[in-house]
N, C-alpha and C positions, 0 to 999 in steps of 0.2 A: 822208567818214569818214576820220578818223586814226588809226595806229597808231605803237606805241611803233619808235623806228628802227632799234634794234637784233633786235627781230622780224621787220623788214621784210629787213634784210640775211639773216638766218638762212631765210630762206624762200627768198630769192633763190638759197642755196646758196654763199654768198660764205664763213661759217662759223659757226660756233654763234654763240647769245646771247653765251654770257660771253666769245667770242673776240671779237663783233662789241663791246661794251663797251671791250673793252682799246683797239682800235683809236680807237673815239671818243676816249675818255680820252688816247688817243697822239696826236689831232690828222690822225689819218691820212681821217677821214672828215669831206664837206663837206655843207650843203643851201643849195640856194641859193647856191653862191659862200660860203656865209661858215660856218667852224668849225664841227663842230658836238658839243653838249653831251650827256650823259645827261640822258636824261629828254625830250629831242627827238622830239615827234611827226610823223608825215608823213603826205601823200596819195599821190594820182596824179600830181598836179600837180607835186610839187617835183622839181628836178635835185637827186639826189643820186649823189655822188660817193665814192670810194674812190681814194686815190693819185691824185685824176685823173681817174680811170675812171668814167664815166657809171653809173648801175647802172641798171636798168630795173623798175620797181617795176611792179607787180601786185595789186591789191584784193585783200585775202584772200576775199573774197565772189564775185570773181571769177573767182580762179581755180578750175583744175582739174585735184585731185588727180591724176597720176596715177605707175603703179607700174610699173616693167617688168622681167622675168629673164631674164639673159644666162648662158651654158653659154661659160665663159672656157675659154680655149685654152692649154695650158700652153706659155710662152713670151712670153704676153703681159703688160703691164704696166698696173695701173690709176692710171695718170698720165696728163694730157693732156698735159704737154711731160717728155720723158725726154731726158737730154743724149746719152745713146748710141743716140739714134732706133730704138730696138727698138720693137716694134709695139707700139700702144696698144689697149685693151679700146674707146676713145670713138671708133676711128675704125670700130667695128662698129655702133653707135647710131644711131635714125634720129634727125634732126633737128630738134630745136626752134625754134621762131618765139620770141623776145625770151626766151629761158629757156634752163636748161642742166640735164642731167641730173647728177644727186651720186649718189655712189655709195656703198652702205651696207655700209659697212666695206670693206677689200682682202682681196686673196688672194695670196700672193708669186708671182714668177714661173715657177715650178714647180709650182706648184698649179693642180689643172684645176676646172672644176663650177658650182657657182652663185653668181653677184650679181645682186644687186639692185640698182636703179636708182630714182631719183624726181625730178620736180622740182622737189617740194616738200623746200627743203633740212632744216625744222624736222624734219619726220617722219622722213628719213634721219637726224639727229643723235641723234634721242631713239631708235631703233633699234639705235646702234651705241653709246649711249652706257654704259658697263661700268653703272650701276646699275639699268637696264632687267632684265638679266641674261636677254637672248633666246639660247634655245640654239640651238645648231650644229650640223648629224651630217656626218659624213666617211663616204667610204669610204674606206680606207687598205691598202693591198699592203707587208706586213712581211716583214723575211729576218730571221727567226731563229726561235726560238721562246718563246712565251708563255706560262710557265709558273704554278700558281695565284699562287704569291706574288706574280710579278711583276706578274698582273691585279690582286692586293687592293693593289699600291704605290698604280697608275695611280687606281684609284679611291677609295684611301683618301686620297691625297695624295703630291705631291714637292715639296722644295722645289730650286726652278730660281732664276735668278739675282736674280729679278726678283719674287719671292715664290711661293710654295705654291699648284700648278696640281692637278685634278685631272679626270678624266672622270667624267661625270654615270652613261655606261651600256659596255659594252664587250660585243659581239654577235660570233661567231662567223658568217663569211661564205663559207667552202670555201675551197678553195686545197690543194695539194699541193708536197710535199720543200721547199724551204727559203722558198719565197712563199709568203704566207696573205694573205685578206684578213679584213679587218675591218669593221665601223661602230662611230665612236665616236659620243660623243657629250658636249658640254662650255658650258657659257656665258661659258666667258673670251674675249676678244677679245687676248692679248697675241701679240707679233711669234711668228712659225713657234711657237707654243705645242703644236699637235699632236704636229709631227715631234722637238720636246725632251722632250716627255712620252716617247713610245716610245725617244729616244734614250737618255732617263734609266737603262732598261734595260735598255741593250748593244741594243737591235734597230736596225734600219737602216730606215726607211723608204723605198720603192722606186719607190711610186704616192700621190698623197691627191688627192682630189674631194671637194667640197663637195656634199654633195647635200639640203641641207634647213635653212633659214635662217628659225628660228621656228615659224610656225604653216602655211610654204608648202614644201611636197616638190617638186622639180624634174621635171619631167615626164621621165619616158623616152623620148619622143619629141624629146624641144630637143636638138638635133643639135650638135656644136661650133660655133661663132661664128655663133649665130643666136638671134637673142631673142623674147619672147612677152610681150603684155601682159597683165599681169594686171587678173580682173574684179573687180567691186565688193565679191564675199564675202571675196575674198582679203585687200584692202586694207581691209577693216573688220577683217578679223583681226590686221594686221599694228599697225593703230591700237590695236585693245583692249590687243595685247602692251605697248604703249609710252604707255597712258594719254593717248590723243592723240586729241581733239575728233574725228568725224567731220565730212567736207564735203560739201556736195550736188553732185550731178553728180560725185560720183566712179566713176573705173576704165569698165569701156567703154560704147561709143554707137555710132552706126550700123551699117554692117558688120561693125566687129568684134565686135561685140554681136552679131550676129546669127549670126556666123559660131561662135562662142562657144554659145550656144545648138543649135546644129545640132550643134557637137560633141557637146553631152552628151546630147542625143538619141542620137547613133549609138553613145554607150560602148557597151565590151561589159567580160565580167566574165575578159578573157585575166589573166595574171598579167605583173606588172614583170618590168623586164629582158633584155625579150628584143631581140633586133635589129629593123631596121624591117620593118614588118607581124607584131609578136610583141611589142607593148606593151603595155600596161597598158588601164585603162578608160582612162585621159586620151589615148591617142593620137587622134594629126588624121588624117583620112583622105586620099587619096590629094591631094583637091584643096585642102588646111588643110595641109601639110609648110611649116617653117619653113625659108625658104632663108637662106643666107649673108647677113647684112649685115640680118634684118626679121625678125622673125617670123611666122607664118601668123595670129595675130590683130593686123590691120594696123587703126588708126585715123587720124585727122587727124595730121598733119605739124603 
């Protein structure tokens, strides 16, 4: 079985279709030793190259989706090579065998909370891509105060440098004298787009966490620098959002499946937010806790 080449690069996570195209076009991709064209189809079989760089190609029949969320640490960066060697988000990830995790969308380095991860690169792209238009929710800690007009600006519209940003919903979160917090909620994907919105305002923003990336809520259990793989319902949700084929054998299997299962037997009906042993239905029990560096639904390497 063959597939078009520049498909097989976007899966690999090297970069979208239409990036993987330029590149052809540029000459920068080889099959077989020699040039290669649009319109180039491939197998398993062929040595294909990048700059060079061997790629490792993968059956799309073969593979296996899958999806994982990581609770980012504020201070970390989602780059594998950063020239001021400040910690990276990929050196919290476990492992892949001829494959790399892509990361759907960033979070700047002052922002804490949730990413996602895949290493199916097509699904991350068509995820993060601005015409999917998958919403976002923050939690946000503001110093100042929020007055109605200045909630009907946020939601009605600003325009910021870059074009006319606005929040989908703005929810009142407690807080007291000059800290409040927040949940917004927005589907734009442009650079610090939250913290310019509320700057727009005169407000300072002081805290933002990610806590909800489409159709999956970050568990209040995923503890800072510790990830959890998502199951099959999850990742069909995450595809319906972005009009993207479902694949078989996707999201968990063996133990993590099972371990998954066991969870949602033992939910209970606590309420979000509390600290640990005061979480939600999703929390893990005492022997399901996500450590540093894995998550508590642990599957093949």
């Amino acid at each position: 079985m063959t597939e078009k080449l520049q498909k097989v690069l976007a899966r690999a996570g090297l970069a979208s279709r239409r990036v993987a195209e330029e590149w052809i076009a540029a000459g920068r991709v080889t099959v077989n030793g020699k040039p290669a064209t649009l319109g180039d189809r491939v197998g398993s079989g062929d040595d294909i190259r990048v700059d060079g760089r061997r790629v490792a190609v993968v059956a799309e029949d073969e593979m296996e989706r899958r999806v994982i969320a990581y609770h980012k640490v504020e201070g970390e960066v989602v780059s594998r090579n950063d020239p001021e060697g400040r910690p990276s988000v990929f050196d919290q990830l476990p492992p892949l065998n001829g494959q790399r995790w892509v990361s759907v969308g960033r979070l700047d380095i002052n922002t804490s909370g949730l990413l996602l991860f895949s290493n199916d690169g097509e699904l991350a792209n068509r995820l993060m891509h601005p015409t999917t238009e998958v919403e976002r929710e923050y939690a946000v800690r503001v110093m100042g105060e929020l007055t109605e007009d200045k909630r009907q600006a946020l939601l009605g519209g600003v325009l910021l440098e870059d074009g006319i940003s606005r929040f989908n919903a703005i929810t009142d979160a407690g807080g007291q004298g000059t800290n409040h917090w927040y949940r917004c909620s927005l589907t734009g994907g442009k650079y610090r787009e939250v913290r310019r919105l509320w700057e727009s305002q005169g407000l300072t923003v002081s805290r933002l966490m990610r806590i909800r990336f489409g159709s999956y809520m970050m568990p209040s259990t995923l503890r800072q620098g510790t990830w959890i793989e998502l199951g099959a319902e999850d990742i069909a949700r995450l595809e319906q959002l972005c009009r993207m084929p479902p694949r078989k054998h996707t999201g968990l299997y063996g133990r993590a499946k099972r371990l998954a299962e066991r969870q949602e037997r033992a939910n209970d009906p606590a309420p979000r937010g509390g600290r640990d042993g005061e979480a939600d239905g999703n929390r893990a029990r005492d022997g399901d806790r996500p450590r540093r560096g894995g998550g508590y639904l642990r599957g093949r390497r």
